[in-house]
N, C-alpha and C positions, 0 to 999 in steps of 0.2 A: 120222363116224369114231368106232370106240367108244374106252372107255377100260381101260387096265390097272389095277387097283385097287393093282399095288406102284408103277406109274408116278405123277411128281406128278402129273399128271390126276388120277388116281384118286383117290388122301390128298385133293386137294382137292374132288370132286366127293363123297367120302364125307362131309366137314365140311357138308354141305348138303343131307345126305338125311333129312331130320327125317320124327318120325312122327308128326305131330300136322299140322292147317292150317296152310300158309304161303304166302305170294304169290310167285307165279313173275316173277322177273325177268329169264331170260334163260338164252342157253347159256356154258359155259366156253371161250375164248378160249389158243390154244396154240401158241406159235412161229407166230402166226399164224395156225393151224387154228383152226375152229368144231367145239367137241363138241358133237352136238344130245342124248346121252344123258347129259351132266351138267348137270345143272339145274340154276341158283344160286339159292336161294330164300330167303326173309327169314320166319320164322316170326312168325302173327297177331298171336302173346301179346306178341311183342317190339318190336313197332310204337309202345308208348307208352315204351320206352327211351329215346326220340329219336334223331335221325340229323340227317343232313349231307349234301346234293348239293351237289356244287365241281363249277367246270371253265368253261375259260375259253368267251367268247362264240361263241356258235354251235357249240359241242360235242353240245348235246340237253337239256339241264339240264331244259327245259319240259316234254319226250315224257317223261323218267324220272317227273316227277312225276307228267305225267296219267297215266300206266302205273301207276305206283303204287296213284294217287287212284282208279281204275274198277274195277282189283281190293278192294280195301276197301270202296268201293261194293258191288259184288257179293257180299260178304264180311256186308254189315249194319252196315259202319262208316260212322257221319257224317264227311265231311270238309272242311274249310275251305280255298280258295285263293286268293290274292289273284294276282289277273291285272293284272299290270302293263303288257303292249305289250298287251294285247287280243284274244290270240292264245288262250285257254284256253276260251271261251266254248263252246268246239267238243265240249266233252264231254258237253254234253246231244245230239249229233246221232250215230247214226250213221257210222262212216269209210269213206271213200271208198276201193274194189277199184282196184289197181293193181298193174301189173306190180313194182312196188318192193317194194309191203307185199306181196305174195305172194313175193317174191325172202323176204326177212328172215325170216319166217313159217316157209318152209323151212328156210333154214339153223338155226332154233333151235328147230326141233320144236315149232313151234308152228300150235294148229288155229286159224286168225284168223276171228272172226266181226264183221261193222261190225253192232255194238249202241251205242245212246247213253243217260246215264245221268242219274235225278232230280237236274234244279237247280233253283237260288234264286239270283237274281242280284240282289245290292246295290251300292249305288253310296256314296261317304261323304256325304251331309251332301243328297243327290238330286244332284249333281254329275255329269253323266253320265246314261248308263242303268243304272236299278238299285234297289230299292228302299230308299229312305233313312234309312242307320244314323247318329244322332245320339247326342252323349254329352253328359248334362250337363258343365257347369266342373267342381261339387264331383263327380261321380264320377273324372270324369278325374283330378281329385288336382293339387298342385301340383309333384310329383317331372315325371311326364309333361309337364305344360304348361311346364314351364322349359325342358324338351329343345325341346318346340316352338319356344318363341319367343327360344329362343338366351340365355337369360340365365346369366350367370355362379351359383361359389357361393355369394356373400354376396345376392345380386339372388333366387337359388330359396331361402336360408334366410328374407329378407323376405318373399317369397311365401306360405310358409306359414304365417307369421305372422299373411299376412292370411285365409287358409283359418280358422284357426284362431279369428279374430276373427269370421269371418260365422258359423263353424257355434256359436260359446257366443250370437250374439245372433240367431238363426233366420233369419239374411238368407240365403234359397235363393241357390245362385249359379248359375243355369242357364244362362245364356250371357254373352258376353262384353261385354255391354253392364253385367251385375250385375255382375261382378268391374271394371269401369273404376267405377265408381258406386262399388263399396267402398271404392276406393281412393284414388278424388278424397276421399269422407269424411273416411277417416283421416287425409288431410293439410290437411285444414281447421279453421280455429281453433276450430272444433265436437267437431272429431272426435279432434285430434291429442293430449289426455288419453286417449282412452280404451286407447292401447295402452302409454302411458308406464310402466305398473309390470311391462310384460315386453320391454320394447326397445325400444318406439319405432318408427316406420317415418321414415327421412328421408326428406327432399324431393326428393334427388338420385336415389333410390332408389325413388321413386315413380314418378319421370318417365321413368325408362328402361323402366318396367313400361308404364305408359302409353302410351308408345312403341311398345314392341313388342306392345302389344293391335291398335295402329291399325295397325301397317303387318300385322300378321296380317289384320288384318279387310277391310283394301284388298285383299290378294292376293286375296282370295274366299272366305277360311276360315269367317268369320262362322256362314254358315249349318250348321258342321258341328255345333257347339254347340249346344244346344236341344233343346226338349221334342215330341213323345214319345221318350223313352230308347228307345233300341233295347234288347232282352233277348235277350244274347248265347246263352241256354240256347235259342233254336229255330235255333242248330247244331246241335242234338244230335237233330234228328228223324228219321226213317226213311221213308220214303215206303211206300204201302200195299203194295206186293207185298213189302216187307221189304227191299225196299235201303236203305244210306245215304244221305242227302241229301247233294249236293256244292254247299254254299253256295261260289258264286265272286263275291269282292269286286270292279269290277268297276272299276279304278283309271285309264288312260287320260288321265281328263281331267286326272287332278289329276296329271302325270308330274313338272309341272311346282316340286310340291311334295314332296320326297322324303322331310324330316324329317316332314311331317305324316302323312302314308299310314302312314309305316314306325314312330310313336309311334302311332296309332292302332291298329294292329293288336298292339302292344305293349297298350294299353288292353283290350282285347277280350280276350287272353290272359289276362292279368290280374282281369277280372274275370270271368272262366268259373273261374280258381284261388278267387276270394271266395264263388262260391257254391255249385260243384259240394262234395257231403261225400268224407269218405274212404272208399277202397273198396279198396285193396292191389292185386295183380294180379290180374288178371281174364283171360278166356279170350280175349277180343278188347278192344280199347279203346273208350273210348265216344267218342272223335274225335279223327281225326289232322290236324293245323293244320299248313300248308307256309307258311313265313317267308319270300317272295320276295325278291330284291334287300335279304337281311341286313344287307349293310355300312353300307346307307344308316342302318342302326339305331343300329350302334353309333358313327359316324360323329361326332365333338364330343360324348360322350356324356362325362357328368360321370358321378364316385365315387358318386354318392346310385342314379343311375339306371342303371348300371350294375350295382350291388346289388341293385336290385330287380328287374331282369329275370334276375341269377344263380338267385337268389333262389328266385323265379318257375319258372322251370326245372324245377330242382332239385327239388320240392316238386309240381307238378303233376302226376309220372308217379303218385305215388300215387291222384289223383282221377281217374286211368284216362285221361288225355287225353296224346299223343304229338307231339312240334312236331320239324318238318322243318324245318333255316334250308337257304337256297338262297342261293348266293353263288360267285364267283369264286374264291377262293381260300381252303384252311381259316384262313390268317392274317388272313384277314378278320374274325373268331371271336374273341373275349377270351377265354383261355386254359382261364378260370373257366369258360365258359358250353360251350366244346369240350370242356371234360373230362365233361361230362355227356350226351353224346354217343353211343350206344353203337352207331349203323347209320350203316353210310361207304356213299356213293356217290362216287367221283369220276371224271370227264372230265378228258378231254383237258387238259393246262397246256402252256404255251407256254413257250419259253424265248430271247426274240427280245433280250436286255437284262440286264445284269448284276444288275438287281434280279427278275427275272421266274428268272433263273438258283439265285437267294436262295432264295427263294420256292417252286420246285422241292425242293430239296434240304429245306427245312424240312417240306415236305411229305409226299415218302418218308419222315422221322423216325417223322413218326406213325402209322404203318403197323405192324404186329407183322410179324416176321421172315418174310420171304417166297421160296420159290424162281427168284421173279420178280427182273430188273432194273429194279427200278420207275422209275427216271430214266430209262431209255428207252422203258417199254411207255407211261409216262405222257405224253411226249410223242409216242409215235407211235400211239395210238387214232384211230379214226375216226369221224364223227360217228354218233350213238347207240352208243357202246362206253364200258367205265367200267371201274376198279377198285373190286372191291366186298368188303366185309367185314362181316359182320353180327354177332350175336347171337345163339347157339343155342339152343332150349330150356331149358339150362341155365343160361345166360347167360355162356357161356364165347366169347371172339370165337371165328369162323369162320378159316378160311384163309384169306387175299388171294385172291381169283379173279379175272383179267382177265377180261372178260364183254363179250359181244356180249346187247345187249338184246331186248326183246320190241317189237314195235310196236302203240303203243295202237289199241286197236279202237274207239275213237269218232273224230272230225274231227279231224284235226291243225288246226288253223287255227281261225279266227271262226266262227262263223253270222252271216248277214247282219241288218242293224239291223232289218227289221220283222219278224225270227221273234224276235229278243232283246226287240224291246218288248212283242209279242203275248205271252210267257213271265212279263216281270216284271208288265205289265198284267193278266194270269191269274191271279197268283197271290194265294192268300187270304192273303197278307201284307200285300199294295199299300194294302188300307181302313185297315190298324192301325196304318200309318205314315207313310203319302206325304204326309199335313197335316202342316204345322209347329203347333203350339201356343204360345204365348205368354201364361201366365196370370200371378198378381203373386207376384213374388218380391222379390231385393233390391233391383234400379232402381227400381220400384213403390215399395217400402216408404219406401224414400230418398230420391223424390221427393215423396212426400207430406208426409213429416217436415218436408222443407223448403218445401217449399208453406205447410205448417201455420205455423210459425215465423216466414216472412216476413210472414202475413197478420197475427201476433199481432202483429210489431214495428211492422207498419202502423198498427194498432187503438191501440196502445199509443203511438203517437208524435201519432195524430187527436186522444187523451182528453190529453194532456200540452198540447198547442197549446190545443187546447179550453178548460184550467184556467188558462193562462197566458192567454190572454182574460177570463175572466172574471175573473179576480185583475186585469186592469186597467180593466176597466169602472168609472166612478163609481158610487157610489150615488147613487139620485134623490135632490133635496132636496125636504123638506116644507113644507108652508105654517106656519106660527105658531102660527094656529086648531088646527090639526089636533094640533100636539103639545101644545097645551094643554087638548085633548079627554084626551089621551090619560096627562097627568100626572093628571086630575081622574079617573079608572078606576082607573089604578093605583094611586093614594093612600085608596083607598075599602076599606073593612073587609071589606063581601063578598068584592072581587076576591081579599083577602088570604088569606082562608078558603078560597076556591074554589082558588088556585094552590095551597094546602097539599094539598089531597087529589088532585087531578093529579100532583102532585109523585113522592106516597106511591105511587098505583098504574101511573105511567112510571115508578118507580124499579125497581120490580117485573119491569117487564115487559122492562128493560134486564138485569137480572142474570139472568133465563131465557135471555135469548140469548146470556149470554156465558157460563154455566157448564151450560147445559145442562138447568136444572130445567122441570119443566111443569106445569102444576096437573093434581091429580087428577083421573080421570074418576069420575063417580056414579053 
């Protein structure tokens, strides 16, 4: 059905006819009609804006991304996804022809071809299938690792305290065996001067650190920590015909760990902001990162860590890189981090409960004025349908468009486990990282010190016992004869002569060794 350009169709399908590259997402959506002649489209340059996919479970949340993520692909953009049910892997294969995806195809004018696109599949720590991203302790930082291990704020300002103790005395802290080791130090009668002129660490405040290293390192974390560093900059690669690399994290196993995946991938961001330089806007971005299952992020997240992922944000569109959070609801979202936001997808919301009814209403708020009833189109979408808002070339929002999607042209679903291992097993990444490394850092250092120490005190307690022996041994006694030999020597003029000149040059040879002098050479 076409559109009238005074009808809303029109005004809104004009807000989306950009004249420069942009990724087609789909047709406009109308009293229930499908326009296949109004395209709603998201312009390239606008992709490092950031954005937001919402919508309740089982709306499509997954398809929008990898729709997104193959066009960018195609496009020469790197892209990052972290695959949480396991279901994304699908985007290196080919999509399977079906009467559905050719139903959809039609409706939104779209020509569907099943292409599948360059991956890299990692896994955190080798956990799973995947090639194994490891982060040291000290890169992680102590802001991130408090999120992990649930410590309060006076418990993460101790923390840093001890960061801050290993990096002035060069104790590497590369996994978590060096950071327990730092910190049993500092609280031992050895160690516990050495932080007393900036605070102190107490004992109580040790032990709950300690604590929660061990019950970290039981769950199975352990191994995520350690050396080789993974180097988050081979996101940024492009595979040889010039498409973008679509690195998929490849989460599954660890589901079980929410706060960890979802602060790691907070690490990752973070340190692609540390190294990438500034570049302002750029004609495409140099990689768009999708933040699955958000909320788990912001989830007990403390003032410190909260800051830094605002922060973060904020700050990262300039190094040309674009983050997609993916979540349930935009109040999932700290207000802070939504306000930087400038690309809306949203799905489907439910309204089954006076809080989900909340929740709705809060949601149409943040919409700009629309011809739409957005509390009803929003609940009545269908699976792969959204309200969509974007960023125009100018960077002026779009019109709200209700939108029937495109369907990704690669797998919706898994690849099966022996083409995922034959993939991660293939790739020239698997030799530069699947060893773990273990060389000497702080446990090393710390144990040797103490090695060294105990052995001196040993040494030192054998020569003490030793002197106390001999301090009670008798002296032999002599015969008679013998010391009247020895009055008749010493009473004798030579001997008296001969101890004078002995005297003179042992006197000599004592005050060279105690000030230093030395006879001349000749």
């Amino acid at each position: 059905m076409s559109v009238s350009e005074q009808s809303p169709t029109g005004e809104i399908a004009a807000g989306y006819a950009f004249s420069g590259p942009a990724l087609e997402l789909g047709a406009l959506l109308w009293d229930g009609e499908c326009h296949p002649d109004a395209r709603i489209r998201i312009p390239l340059p606008m992709l490092n804006r950031h954005g937001l996919v919402a919508g309740a479970t089982g709306t499509g949340k997954t398809k929008t991304l990898q729709l997104i993520a193959e066009q960018l692909s195609a496009n020469g953009v790197p892209v990052f996804l972290a695959d949480i049910k396991g279901d994304v892997s699908g985007i290196s294969a080919p999509g399977a022809d079906g009467e559905k995806v050719r139903e959809r195809a039609g409706q939104v004018g779209q020509e569907w071809v099943a292409t599948g696109f360059p991956c890299e599949f990692y896994g955190l720590g080798g956990v799973g299938p995947g090639i194994p991203v490891r982060a040291t302790v000290t890169s992680f930082g102590p802001v991130l690792l408090s999120k992990v291990l649930q410590l309060n704020q006076t418990q993460e300002q101790s923390l840093g305290l001890i960061f801050h103790y290993a990096d002035q005395k060069g104790l590497e802290l590369v996994d978590l065996k060096d950071l327990r080791a730092v910190v049993a130090f500092l609280v031992s009668d050895v160690g516990k001067p050495e932080l007393k002129g900036i605070g102190g660490l107490s004992t109580v405040t040790a032990g709950v650190i300690l604590r929660a290293i061990t019950a970290f390192e039981q769950a199975g974390a352990g191994g995520f920590f350690g050396e080789p560093e993974f180097d988050t900059a081979e996101f940024l690669r492009t595979a040889a015909d010039g498409r973008g690399t679509v690195s998929v994290l490849e989460l599954p196993a660890v589901q079980d760990k929410p706060q960890l995946f979802s602060t790691f991938l907070m690490w990752m961001l973070a340190d692609l902001y540390g190294d990438l330089p500034e570049v302002g806007d750029l004609d495409k971005p140099k990689l768009v990162f999708f933040f699955d299952e958000a909320h788990l992020l912001f989830k007990g997240a403390s003032k410190a860590f909260l800051e830094s992922i605002t922060q973060t944000v904020r700050l990262i569109r300039s190094k040309g890189v674009g983050v997609f959070f993916v979540t349930q609801t935009p109040k999932d979202v700290p207000g802070d981090v939504l306000a930087q936001l400038g690309n809306r997808v949203q799905h489907a919301l439910r309204a089954f409960t006076p809080d989900d009814a909340k929740a709705l209403k809060a949601t149409v708020r943040t919409f700009p004025n629309s011809p739409y009833d957005l509390e009803e189109v929003l609940t009545g979408l269908g699976t792969g349908e959204a309200v969509i808002t974007v960023l125009s070339e100018t960077g002026a929002p779009t019109p709200v468009a209700a939108t029937r999607l495109r369907a990704p042209e690669s797998l919706m679903g898994p690849i099966d486990a022996a083409a995922l291992e034959a993939a991660v097993k293939g790739s020239l990444l698997w030799g530069r990282y699947a060893e773990a490394v273990d060389r000497e850092s702080a446990y090393e250092k710390l144990t040797a010190e103490q090695r060294a120490a105990e052995a001196e005190a040993v040494r030192a307690a054998e020569e003490a016992e030793a002197a106390k022996a001999e301090k009670a041994t008798p002296a032999p006694s002599r015969k008679k004869e013998d010391a009247s030999l020895a009055e008749q020597v010493v009473g004798s003029g030579i001997f008296k002569s001969l101890a004078r000149s002995i005297g003179t040059q042992l006197g000599r040879e004592i005050s060279r060794s105690i000030f230093g002098t030395a006879r001349r050479k000749r």
